[in-house]
mmCIF file as gemmi writes it, N, C-alpha and C atoms, coordinates in Angstrom:
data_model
loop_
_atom_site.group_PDB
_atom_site.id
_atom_site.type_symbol
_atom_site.label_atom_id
_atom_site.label_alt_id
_atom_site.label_comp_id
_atom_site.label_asym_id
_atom_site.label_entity_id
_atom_site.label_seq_id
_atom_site.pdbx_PDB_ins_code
_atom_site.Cartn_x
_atom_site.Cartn_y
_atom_site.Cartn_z
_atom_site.occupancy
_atom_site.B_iso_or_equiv
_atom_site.pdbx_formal_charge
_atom_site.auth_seq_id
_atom_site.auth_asym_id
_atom_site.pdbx_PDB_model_num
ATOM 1 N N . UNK Axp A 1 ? -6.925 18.005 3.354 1 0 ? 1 A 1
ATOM 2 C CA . UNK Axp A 1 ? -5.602 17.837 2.798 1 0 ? 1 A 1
ATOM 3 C C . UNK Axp A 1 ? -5.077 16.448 3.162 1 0 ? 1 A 1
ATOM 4 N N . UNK Axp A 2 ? -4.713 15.416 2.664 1 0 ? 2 A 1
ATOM 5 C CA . UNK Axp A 2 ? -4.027 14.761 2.518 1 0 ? 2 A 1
ATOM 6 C C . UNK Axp A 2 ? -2.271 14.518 2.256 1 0 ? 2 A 1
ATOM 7 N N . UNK Axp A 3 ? -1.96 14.073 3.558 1 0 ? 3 A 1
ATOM 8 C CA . UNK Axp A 3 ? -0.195 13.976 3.655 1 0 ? 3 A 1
ATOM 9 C C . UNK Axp A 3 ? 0.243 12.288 3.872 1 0 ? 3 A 1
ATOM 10 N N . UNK Axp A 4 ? 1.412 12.653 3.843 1 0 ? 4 A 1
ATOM 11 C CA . UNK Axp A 4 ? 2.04 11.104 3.908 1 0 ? 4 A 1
ATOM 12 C C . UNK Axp A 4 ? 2.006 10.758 5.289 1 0 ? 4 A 1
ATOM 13 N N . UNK Axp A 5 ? 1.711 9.399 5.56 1 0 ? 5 A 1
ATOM 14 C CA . UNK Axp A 5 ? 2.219 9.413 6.881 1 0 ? 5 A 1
ATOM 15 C C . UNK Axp A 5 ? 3.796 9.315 7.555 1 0 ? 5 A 1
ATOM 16 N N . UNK Axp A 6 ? 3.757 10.041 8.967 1 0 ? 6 A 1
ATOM 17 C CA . UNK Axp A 6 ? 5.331 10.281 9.283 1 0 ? 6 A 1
ATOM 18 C C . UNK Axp A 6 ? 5.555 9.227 10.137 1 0 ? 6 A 1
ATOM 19 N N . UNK Axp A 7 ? 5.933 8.044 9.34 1 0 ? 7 A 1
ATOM 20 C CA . UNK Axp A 7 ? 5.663 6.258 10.457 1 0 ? 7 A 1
ATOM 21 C C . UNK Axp A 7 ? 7.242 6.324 10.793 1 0 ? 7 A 1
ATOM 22 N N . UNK Axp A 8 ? 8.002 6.139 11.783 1 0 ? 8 A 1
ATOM 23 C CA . UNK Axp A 8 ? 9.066 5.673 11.872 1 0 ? 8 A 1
ATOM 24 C C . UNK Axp A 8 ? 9.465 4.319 11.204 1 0 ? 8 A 1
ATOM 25 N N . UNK Axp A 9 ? 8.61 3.165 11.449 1 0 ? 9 A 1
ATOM 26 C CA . UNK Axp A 9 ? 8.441 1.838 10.895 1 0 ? 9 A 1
ATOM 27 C C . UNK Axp A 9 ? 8.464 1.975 9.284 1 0 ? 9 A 1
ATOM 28 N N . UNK Axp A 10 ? 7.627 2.532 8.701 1 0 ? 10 A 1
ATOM 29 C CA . UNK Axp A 10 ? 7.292 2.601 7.718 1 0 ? 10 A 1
ATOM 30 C C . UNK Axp A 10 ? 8.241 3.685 6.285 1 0 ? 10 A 1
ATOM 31 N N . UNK Axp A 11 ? 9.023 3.721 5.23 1 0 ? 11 A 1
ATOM 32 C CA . UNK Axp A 11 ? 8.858 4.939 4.532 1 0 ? 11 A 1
ATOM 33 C C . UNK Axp A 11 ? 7.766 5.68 3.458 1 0 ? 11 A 1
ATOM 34 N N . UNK Axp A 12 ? 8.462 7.143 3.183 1 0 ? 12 A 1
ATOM 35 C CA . UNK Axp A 12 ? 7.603 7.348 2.233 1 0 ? 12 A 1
ATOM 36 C C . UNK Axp A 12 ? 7.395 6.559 0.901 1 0 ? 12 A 1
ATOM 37 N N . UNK Axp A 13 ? 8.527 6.333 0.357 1 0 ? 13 A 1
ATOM 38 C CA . UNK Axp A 13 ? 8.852 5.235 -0.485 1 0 ? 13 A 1
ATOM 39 C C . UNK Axp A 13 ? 7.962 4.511 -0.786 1 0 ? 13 A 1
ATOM 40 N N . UNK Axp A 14 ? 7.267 3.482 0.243 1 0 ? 14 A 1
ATOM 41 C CA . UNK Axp A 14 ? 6.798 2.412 0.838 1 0 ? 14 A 1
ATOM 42 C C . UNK Axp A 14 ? 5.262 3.125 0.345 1 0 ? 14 A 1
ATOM 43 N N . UNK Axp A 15 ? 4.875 4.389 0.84 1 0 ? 15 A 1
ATOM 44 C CA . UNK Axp A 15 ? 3.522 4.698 1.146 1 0 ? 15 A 1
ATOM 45 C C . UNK Axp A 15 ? 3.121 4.89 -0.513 1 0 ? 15 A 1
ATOM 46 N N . UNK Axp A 16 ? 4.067 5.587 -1.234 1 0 ? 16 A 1
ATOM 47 C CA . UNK Axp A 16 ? 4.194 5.821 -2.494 1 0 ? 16 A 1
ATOM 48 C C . UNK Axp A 16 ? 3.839 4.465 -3.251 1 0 ? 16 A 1
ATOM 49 N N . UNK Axp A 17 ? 4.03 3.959 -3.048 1 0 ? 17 A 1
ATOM 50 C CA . UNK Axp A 17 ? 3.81 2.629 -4.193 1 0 ? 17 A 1
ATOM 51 C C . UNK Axp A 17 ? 2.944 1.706 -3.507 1 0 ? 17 A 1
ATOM 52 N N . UNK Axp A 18 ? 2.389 1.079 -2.314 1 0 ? 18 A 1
ATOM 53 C CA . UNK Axp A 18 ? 1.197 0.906 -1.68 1 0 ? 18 A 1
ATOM 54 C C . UNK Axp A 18 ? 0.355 1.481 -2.381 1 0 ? 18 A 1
ATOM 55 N N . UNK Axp A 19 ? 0.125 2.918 -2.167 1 0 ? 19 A 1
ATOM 56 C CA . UNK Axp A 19 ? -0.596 4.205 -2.748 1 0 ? 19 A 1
ATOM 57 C C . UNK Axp A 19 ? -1.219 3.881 -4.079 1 0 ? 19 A 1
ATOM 58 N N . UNK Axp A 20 ? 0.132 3.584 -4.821 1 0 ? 20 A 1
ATOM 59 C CA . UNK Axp A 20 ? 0.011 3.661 -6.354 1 0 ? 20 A 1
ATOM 60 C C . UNK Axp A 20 ? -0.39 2.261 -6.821 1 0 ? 20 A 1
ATOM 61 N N . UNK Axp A 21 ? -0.329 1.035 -6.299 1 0 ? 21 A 1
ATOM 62 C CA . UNK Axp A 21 ? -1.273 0.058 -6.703 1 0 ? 21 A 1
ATOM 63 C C . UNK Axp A 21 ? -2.182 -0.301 -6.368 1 0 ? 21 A 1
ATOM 64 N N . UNK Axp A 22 ? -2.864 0.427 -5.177 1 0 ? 22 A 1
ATOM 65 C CA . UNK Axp A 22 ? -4.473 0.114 -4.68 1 0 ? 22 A 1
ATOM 66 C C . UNK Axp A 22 ? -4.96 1.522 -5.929 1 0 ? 22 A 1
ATOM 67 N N . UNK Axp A 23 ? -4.595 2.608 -6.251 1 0 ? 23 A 1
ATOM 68 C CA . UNK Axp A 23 ? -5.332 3.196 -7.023 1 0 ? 23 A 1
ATOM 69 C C . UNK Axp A 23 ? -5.423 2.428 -8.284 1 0 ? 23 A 1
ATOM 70 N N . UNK Axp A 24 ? -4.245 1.757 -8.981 1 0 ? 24 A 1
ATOM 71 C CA . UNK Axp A 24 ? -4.724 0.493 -9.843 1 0 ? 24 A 1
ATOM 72 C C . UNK Axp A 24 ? -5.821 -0.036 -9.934 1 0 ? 24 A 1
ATOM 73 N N . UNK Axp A 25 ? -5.665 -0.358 -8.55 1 0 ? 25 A 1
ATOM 74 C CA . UNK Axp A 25 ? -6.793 -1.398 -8.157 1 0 ? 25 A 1
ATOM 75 C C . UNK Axp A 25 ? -8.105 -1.068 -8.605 1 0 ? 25 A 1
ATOM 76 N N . UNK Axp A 26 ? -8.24 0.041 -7.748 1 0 ? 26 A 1
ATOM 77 C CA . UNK Axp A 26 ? -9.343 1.05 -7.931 1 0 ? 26 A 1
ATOM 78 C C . UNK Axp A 26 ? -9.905 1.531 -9.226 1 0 ? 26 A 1
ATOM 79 N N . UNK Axp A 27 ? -9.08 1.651 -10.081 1 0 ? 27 A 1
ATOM 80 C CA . UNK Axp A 27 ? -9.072 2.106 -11.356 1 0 ? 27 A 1
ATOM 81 C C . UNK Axp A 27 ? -9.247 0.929 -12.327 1 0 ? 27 A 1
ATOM 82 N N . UNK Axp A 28 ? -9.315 -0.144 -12.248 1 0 ? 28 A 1
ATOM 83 C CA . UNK Axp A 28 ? -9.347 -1.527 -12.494 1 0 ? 28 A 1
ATOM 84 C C . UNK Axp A 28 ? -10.999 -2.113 -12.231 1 0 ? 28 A 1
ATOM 85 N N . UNK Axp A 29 ? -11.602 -1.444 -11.057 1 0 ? 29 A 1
ATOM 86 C CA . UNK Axp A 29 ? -12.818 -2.066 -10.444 1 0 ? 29 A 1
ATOM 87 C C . UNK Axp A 29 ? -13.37 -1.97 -9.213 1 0 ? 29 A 1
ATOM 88 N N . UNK Axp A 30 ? -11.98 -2.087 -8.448 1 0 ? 30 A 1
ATOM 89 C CA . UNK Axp A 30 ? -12.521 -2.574 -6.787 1 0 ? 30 A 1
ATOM 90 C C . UNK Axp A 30 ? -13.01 -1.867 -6.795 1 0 ? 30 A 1
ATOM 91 N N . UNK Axp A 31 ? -13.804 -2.604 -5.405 1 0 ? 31 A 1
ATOM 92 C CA . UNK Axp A 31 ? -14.438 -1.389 -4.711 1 0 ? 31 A 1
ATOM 93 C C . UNK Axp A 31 ? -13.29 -0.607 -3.81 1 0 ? 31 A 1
ATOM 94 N N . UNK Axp A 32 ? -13.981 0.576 -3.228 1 0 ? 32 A 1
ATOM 95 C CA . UNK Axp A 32 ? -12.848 1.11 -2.029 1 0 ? 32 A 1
ATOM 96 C C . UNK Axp A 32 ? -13.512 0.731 -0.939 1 0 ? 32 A 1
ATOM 97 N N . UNK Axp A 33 ? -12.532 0.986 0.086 1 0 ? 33 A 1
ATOM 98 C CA . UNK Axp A 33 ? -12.491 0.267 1.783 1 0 ? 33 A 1
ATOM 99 C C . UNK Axp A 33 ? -13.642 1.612 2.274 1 0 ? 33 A 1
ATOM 100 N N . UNK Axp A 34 ? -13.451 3.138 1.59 1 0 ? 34 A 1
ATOM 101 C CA . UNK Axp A 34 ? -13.994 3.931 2.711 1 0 ? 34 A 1
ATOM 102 C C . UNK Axp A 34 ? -15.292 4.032 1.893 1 0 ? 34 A 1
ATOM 103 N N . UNK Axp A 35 ? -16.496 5.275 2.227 1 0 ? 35 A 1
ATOM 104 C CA . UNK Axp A 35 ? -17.874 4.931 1.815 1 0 ? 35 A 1
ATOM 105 C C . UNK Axp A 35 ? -17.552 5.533 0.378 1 0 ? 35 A 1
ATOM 106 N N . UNK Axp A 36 ? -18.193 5.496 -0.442 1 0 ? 36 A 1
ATOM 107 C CA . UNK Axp A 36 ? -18.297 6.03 -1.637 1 0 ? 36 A 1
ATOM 108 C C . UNK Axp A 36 ? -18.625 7.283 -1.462 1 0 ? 36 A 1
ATOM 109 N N . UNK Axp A 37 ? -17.388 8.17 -2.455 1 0 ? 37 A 1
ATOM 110 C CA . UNK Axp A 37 ? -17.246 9.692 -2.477 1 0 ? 37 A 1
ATOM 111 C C . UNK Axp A 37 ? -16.975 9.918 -3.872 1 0 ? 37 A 1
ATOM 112 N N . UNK Axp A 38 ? -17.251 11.451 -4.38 1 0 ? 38 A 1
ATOM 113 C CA . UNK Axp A 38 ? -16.351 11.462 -5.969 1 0 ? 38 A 1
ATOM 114 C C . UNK Axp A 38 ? -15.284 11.822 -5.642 1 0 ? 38 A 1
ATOM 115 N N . UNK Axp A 39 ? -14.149 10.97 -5.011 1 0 ? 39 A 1
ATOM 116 C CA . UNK Axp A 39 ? -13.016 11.49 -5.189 1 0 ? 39 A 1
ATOM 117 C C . UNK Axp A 39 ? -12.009 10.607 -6.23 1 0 ? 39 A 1
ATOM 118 N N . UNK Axp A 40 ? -11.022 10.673 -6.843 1 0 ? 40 A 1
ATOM 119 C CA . UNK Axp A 40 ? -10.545 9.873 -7.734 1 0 ? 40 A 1
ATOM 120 C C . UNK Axp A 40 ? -9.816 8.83 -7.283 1 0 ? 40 A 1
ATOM 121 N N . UNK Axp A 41 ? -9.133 7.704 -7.575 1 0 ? 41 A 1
ATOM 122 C CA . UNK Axp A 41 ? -8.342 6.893 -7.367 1 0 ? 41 A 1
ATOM 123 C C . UNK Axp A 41 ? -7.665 6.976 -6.233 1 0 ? 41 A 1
ATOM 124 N N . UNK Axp A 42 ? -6.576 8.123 -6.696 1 0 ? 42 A 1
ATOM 125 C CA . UNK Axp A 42 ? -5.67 8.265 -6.223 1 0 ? 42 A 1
ATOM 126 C C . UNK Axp A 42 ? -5.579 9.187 -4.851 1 0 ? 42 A 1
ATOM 127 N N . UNK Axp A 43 ? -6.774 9.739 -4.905 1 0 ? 43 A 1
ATOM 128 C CA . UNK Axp A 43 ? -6.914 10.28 -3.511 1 0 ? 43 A 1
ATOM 129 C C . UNK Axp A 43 ? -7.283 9.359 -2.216 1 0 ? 43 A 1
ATOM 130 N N . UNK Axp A 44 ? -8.247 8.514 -2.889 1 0 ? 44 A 1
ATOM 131 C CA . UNK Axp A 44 ? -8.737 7.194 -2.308 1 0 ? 44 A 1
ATOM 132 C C . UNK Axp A 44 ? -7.921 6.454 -1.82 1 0 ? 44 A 1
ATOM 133 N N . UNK Axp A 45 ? -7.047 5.806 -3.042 1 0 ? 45 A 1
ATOM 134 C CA . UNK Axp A 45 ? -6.126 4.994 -2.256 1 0 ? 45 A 1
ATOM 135 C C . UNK Axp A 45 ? -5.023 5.671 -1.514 1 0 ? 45 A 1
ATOM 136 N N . UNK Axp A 46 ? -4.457 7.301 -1.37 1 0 ? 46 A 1
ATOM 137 C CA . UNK Axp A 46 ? -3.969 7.483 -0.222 1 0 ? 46 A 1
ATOM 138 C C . UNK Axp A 46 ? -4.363 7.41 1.17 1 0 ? 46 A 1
ATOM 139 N N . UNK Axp A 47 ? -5.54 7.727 0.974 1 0 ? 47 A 1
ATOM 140 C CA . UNK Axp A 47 ? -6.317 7.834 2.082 1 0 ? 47 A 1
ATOM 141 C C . UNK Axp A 47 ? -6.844 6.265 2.892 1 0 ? 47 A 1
ATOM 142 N N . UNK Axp A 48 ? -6.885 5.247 1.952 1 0 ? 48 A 1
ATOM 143 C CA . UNK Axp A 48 ? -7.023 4.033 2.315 1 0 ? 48 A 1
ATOM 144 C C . UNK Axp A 48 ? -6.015 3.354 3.205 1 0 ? 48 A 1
ATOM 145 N N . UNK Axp A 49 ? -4.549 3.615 2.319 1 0 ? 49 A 1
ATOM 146 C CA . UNK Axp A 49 ? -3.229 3.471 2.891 1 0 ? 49 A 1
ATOM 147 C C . UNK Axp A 49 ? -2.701 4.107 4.195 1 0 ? 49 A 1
ATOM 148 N N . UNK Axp A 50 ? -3.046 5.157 4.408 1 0 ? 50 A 1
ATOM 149 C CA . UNK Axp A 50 ? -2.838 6.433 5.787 1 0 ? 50 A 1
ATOM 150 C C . UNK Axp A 50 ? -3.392 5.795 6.335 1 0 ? 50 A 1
ATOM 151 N N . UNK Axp A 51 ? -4.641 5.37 6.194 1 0 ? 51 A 1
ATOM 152 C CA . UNK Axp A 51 ? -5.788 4.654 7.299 1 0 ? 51 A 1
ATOM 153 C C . UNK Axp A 51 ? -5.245 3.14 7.891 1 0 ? 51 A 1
ATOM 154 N N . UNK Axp A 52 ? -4.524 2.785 7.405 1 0 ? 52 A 1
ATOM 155 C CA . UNK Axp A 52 ? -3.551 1.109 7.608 1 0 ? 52 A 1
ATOM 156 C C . UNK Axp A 52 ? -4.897 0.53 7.154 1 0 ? 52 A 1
ATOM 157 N N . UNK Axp A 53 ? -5.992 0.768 6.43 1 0 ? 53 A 1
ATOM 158 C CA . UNK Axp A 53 ? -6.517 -0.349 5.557 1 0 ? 53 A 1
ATOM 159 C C . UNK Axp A 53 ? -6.209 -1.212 4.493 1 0 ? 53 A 1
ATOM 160 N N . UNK Axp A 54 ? -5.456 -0.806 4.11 1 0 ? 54 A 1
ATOM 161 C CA . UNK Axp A 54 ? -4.561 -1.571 2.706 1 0 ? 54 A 1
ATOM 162 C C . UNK Axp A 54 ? -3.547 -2.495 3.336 1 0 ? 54 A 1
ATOM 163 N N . UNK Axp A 55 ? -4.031 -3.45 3.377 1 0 ? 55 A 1
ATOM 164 C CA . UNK Axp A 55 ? -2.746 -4.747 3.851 1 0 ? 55 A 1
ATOM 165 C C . UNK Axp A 55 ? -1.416 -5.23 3.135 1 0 ? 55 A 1
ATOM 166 N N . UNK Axp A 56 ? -0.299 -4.854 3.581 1 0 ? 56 A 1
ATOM 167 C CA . UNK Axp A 56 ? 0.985 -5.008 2.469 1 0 ? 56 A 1
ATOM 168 C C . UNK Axp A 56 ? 1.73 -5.775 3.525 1 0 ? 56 A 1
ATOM 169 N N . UNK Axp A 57 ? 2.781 -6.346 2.742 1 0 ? 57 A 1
ATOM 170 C CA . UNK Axp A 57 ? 4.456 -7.3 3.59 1 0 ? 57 A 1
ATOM 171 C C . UNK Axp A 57 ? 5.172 -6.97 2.951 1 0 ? 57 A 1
ATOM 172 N N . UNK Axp A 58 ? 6.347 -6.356 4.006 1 0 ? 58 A 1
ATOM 173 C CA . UNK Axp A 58 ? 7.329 -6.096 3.501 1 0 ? 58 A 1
ATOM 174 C C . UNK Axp A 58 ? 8.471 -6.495 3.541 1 0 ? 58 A 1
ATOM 175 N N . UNK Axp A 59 ? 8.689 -7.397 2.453 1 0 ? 59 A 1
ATOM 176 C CA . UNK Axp A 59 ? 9.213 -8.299 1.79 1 0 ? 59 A 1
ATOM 177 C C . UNK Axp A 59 ? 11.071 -7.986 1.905 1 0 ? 59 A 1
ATOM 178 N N . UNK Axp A 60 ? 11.106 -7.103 2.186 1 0 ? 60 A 1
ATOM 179 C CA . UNK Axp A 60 ? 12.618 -6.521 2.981 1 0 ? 60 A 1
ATOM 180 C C . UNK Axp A 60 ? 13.104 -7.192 4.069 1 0 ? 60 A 1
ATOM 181 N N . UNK Axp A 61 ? 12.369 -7.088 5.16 1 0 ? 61 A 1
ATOM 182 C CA . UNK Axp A 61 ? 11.954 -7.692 6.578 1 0 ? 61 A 1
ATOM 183 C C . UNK Axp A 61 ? 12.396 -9.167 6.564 1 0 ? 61 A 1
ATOM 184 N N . UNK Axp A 62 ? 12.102 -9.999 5.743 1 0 ? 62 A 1
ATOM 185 C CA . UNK Axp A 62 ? 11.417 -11.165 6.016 1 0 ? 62 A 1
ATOM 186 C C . UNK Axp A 62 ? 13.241 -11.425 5.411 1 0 ? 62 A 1
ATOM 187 N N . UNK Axp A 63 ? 13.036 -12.981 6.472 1 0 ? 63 A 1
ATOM 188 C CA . UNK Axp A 63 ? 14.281 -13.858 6.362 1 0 ? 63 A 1
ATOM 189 C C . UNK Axp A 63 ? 15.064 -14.691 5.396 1 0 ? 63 A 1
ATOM 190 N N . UNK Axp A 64 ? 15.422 -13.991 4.652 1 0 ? 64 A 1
ATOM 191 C CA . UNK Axp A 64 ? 16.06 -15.034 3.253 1 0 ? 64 A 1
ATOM 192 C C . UNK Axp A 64 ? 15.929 -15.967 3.643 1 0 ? 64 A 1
ATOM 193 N N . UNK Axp A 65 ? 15.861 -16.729 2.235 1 0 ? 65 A 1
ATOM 194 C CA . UNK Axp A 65 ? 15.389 -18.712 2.905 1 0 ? 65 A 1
ATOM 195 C C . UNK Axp A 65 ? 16.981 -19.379 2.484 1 0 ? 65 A 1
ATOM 196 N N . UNK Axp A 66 ? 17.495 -19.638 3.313 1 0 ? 66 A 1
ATOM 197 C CA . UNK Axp A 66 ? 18.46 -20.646 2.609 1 0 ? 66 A 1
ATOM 198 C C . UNK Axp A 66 ? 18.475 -21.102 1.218 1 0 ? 66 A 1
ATOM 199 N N . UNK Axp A 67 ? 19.117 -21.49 0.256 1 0 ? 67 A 1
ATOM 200 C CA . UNK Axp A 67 ? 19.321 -22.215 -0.92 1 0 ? 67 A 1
ATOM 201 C C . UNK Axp A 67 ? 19.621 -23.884 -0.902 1 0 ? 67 A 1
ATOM 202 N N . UNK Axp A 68 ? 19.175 -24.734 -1.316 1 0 ? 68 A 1
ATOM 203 C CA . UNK Axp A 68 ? 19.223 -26.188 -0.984 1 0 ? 68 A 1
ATOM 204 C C . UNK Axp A 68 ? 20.266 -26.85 -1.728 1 0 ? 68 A 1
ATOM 205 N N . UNK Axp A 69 ? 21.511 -27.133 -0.831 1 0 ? 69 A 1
ATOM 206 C CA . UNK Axp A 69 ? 22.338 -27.649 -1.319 1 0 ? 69 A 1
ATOM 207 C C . UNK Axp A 69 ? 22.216 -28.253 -2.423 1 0 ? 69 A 1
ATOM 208 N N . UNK Axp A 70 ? 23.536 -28.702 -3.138 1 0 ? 70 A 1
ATOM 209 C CA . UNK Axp A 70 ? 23.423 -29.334 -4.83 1 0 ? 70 A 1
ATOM 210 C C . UNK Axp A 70 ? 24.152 -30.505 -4.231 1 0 ? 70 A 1
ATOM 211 N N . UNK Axp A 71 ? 23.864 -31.651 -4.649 1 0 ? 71 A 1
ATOM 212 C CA . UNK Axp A 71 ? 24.182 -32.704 -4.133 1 0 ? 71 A 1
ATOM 213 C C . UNK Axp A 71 ? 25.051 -33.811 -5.127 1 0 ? 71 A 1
């Protein structure tokens, strides 16, 4: 069975759409991170994501950049 993970850091939100563009991915070509199984996409890329193999930034976090004065 496959569940979301319960990250304090992290939401479900977050895992949800991670989730949903590595199965893109997947569904597109890549290869997957774990060994080759028949499982579909989307099981894959949850399971990729749970695993913290799927590398994401979250772009929330990060420090607005200033705007450069008009001169």
């Amino acid at each position: 069975m496959y569940c979301i993970p319960d990250d304090v850091d992290a939401s479900t939100y977050r895992f949800i759409i991670v989730a949903a563009k590595r199965a893109r991915q997947l569904q597109n070509g890549h290869r997957s991170l774990l060994p080759a199984t028949n499982k579909k996409p989307t099981m894959l890329a949850m399971e990729e994501v749970r695993r913290g193999l799927v590398p994401y930034d979250d772009l929330s976090r990060e420090e607005p950049q200033p705007l450069a004065e008009a001169e």
